[in-house]
C-alpha positions in Angstrom: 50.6 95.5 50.1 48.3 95.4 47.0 47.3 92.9 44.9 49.3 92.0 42.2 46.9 92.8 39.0 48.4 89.8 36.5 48.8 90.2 32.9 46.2 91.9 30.8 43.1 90.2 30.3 42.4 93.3 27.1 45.2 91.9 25.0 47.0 89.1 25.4 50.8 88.8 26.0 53.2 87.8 22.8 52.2 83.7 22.1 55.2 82.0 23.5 56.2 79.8 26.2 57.5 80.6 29.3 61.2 81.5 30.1 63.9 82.6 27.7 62.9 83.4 24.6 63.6 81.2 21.5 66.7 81.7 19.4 64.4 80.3 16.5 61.1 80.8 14.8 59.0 79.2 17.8 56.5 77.4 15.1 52.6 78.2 14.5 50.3 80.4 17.2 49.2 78.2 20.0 45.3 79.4 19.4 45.6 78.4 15.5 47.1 75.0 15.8 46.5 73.3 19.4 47.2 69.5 19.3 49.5 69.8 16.5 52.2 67.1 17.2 55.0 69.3 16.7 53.5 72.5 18.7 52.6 70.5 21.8 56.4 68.9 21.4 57.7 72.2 21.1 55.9 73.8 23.9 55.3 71.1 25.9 59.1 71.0 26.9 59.7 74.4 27.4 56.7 74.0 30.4 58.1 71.0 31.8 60.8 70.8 34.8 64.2 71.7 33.0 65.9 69.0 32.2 63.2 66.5 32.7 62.1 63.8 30.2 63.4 63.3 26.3 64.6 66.3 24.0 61.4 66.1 21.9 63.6 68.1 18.9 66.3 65.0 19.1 66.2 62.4 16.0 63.7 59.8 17.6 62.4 56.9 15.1 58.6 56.3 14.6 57.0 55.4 17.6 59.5 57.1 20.2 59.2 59.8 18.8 55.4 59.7 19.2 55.7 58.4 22.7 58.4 61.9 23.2 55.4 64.1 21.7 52.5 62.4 23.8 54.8 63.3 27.0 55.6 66.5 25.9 51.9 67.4 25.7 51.5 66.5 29.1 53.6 68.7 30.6 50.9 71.6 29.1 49.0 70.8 31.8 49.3 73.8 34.6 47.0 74.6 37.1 47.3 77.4 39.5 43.5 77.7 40.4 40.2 76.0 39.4 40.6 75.2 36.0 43.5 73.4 34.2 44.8 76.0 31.7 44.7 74.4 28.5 41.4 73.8 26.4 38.5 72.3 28.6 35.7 70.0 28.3 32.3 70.8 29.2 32.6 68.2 32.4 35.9 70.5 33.1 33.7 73.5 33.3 31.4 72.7 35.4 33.8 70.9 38.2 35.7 74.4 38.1 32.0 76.3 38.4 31.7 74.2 41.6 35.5 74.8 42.8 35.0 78.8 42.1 31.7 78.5 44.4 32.9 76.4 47.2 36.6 78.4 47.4 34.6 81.6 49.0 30.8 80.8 49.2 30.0 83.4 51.4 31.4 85.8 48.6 29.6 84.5 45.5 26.7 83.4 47.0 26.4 87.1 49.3 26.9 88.9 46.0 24.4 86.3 44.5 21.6 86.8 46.9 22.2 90.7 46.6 21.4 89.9 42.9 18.4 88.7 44.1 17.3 91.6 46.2 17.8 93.2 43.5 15.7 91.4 41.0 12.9 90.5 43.6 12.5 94.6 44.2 12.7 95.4 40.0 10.2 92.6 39.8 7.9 94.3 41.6 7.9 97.7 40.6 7.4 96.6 37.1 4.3 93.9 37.9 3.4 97.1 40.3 3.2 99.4 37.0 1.3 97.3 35.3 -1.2 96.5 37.9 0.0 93.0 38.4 -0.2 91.7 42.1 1.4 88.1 43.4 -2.1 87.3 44.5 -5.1 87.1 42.8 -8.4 88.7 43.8 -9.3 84.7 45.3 -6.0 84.8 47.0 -5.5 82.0 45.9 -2.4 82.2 42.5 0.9 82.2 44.2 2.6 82.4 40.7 1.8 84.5 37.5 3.5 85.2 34.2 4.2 88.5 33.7 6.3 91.0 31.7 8.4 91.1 34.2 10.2 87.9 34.0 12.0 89.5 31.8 14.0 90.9 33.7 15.8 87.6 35.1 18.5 87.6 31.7 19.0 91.6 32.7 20.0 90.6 36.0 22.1 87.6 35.2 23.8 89.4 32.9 25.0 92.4 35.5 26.0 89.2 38.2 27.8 87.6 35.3 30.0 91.1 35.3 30.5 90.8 38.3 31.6 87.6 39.6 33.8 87.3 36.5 36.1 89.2 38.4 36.4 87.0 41.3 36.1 84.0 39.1 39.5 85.4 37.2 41.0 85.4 40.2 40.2 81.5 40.8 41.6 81.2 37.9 44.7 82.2 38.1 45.1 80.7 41.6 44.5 84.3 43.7 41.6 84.4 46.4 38.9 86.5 45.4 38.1 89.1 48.7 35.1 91.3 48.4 37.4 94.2 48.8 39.2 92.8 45.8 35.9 93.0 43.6 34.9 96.2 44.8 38.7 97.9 43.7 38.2 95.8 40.4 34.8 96.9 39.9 34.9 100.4 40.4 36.3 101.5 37.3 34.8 99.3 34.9 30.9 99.7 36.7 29.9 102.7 33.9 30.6 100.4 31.0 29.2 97.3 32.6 25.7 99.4 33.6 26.3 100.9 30.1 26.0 96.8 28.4 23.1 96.2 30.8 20.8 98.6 30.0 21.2 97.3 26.6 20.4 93.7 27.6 17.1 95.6 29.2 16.1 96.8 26.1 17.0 93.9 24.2 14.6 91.5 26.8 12.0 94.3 28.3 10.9 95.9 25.0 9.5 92.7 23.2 8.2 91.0 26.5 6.0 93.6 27.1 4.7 94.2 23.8 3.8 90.7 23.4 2.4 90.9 27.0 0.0 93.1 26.2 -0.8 91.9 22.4 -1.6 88.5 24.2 -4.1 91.2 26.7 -2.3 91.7 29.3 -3.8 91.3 33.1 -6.7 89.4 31.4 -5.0 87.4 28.7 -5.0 83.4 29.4 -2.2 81.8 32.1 -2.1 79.2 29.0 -1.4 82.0 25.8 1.4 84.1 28.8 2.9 80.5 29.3 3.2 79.6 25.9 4.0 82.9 24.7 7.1 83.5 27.4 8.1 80.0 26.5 8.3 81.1 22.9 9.8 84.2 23.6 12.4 82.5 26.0 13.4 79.8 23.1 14.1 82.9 20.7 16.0 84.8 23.2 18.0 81.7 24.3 19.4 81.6 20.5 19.7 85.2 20.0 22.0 85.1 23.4 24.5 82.2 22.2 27.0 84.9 20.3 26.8 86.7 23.3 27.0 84.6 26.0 31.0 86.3 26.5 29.8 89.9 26.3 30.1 90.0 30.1 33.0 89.0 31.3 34.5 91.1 28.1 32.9 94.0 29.7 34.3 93.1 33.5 37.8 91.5 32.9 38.8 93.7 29.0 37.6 97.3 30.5 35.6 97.2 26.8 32.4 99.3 26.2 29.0 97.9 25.6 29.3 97.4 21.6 33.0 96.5 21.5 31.9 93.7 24.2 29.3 92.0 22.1 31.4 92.7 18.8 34.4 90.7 20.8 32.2 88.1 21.9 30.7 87.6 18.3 34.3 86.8 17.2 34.9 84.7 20.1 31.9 82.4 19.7 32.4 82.4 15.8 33.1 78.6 15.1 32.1 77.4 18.9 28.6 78.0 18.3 27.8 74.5 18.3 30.1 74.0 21.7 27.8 77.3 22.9 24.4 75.8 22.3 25.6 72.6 24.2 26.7 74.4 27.0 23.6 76.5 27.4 21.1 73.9 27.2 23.4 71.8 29.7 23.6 74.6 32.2 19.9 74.9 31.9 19.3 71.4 32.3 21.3 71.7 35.8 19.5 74.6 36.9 16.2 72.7 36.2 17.8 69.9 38.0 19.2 72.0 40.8 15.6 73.7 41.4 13.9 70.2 41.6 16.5 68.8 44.2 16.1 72.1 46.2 12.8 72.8 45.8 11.4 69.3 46.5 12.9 68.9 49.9 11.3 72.0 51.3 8.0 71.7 50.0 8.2 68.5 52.3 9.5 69.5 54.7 6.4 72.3 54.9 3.9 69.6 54.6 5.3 67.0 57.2 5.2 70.4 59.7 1.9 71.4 58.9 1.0 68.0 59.6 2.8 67.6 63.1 1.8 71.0 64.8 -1.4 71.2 63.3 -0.6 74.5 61.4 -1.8 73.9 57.8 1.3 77.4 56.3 0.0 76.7 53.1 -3.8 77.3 54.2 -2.8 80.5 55.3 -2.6 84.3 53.2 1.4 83.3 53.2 0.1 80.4 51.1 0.0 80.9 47.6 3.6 82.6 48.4 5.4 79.9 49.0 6.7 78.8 45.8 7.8 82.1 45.2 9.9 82.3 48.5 11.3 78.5 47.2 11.9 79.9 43.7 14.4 82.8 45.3 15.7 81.1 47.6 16.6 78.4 44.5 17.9 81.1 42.5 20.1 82.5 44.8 22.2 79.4 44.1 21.4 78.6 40.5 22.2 82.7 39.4 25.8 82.7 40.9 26.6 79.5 39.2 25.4 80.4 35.7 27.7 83.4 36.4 30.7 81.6 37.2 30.1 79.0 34.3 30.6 81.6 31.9 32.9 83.4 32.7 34.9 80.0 32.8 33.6 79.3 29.5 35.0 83.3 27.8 38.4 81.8 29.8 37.7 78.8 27.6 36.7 80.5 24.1 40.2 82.6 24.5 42.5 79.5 25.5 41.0 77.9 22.4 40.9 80.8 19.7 43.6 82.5 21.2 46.2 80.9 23.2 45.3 82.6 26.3 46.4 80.0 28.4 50.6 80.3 27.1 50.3 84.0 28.3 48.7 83.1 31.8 50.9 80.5 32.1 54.0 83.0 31.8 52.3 85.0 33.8 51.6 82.8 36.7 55.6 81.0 36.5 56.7 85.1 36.3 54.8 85.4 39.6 52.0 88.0 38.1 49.0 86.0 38.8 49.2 85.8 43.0 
């Protein structure tokens, strides 16, 4: 039996609650006016157990009537997966990141580490092409700043298309198979390659020009380091509006363009929340890298020192931080991934009421 496919992610179902539909004018859109006294009464009800608690609508003086509203809004709260479906905070977000990860790590994490591969292998070719080799002619730099960092974002971005579709599913309380990502992904794969190869434009064309305006294989570690640091700063701003582009892309079916035009007017008056959440998320993966990182570098030197075998005197040296720095982002790459695609589900809960249409989807029985 297949899977059910849930409501539309493209355009969201009528803004109304759950059940019969009102006799009367149902009062102001959920995405316009959340935490409006009367809205939350309103809705807050019609999601609770039937016939449980005070009729918000009866006469109530002062106060009870307050307490009637406050109790109302409670009720909003439904949760058929990871995430609470109502608007989240940014602690919120990141518990659900870690939920999505730990319901099927072999899935995010396999898909993840494929990710990887696949940037380890790009990586390559390009520092190949532009006679850039991991060690120097000493043997002795195990890692070097080149253009081809760049290509990081380009990856992220085609892993963030991807594991928004098993991160919907957490969402909405299904279990995300492989097969199921595969029979999502099929048809929406042109489109998503199609917004990639714009993000590789958008990051390769002015890495490499500055690359080789700073002089290239003989330019100084210290201008490369400050110039990608630059470079990275600018492109982290430029990204906030289209941090959603993505999972538009994955979960909406929407071409390249339409994405980042949908995302611009999702982000348009979060940009603030945006910025937060970026530099937090990179403040984890900093964090995460450290914690990993640390351990293993340790654990190499206490062997060395008990059998004698000195690994980091040998030509597999200078390579180690590299093999620590993928094995780090195989980690760190899925769970950027999955943070933002919890944070479109956010924007869209927010600016449009997203969650009143998954939650009639998921009492109708449409979401698993």
């Amino acid at each position: 039996m297949g899977q059910a496919t849930g409501p539309n992610w493209g355009s969201p179902a009528p803004l109304r609650p759950p059940g019969p539909p009102p006799a009367a004018p149902s009062g102001p859109l959920y995405g316009a006016r959340y935490g409006d006294p009367a809205y939350e009464a309103h809705y807050g009800s019609t999601l609770g157990a039937a016939g449980s608690g005070p009729d918000p609508h009866s006469p109530a003086p002062g106060g009870a009537r307050a307490h009637a509203d406050r109790a109302a809004a409670g009720r909003l709260t439904f949760r058929p997966g990871v995430v609470t479906l109502r608007p989240a905070s940014m602690g919120d977000l990141l518990d659900a990141a870690v939920r999505t990860l730990r319901l099927r790590p072999a899935l995010f994490l396999g898909i993840g580490a494929l990710a990887v591969v696949l940037l380890t292998v790009l990586r390559a070719a390009v520092d190949a092409m532009v006679g850039v080799t991991l060690l120097a002619a000493d043997g002795t730099a195990g890692l070097r700043i080149t253009p081809s960092l760049a290509l990081v974002p380009v990856v992220g971005a085609l892993l963030a298309g991807v594991l928004a579709l098993p991160t919907a599913d957490a969402v909405l309380g299904r279990d995300p198979t492989g097969a199921g990502v595969r029979r999502q992904l099929r048809p929406r794969l042109p489109r998503l390659l199609g917004y990639v190869a714009l993000v590789a434009v958008a990051c390769l064309v002015p890495t490499f020009l500055a690359w080789f305006a700073l002089g290239g294989r003989s330019a100084q570690q210290t201008d490369l380091l400050l110039g990608t640091f630059g470079l990275g700063l600018v492109g982290e701003l430029v990204r906030l509006p289209f941090v959603a582009a993505p999972a538009v892309v994955a979960l909406e079916g929407a071409a390249a363009w339409a994405a980042i035009r949908r995302s611009l007017r999702l982000v348009r008056g979060y940009l603030g929340r945006t910025f937060g959440m970026v530099i937090l998320a990179r403040l984890l993966v900093v964090m995460v890298t450290a914690a990993l990182v640390t351990p293993l570098a340790v654990a190499v030197n206490v062997a060395s020192t008990a059998t004698g075998f000195a690994l980091q005197d040998t030509p597999l040296g200078p390579a180690l931080p590299t093999v620590f720095a993928l094995l780090t982002t195989c980690l760190t790459l899925p769970f950027e991934a999955v943070l933002w695609t919890l944070f479109y589900v956010d924007l869209r809960v927010r600016a449009e009421g997203l969650d009143v249409s998954l939650v009639d989807a998921a009492r109708r029985g449409e979401a698993g």
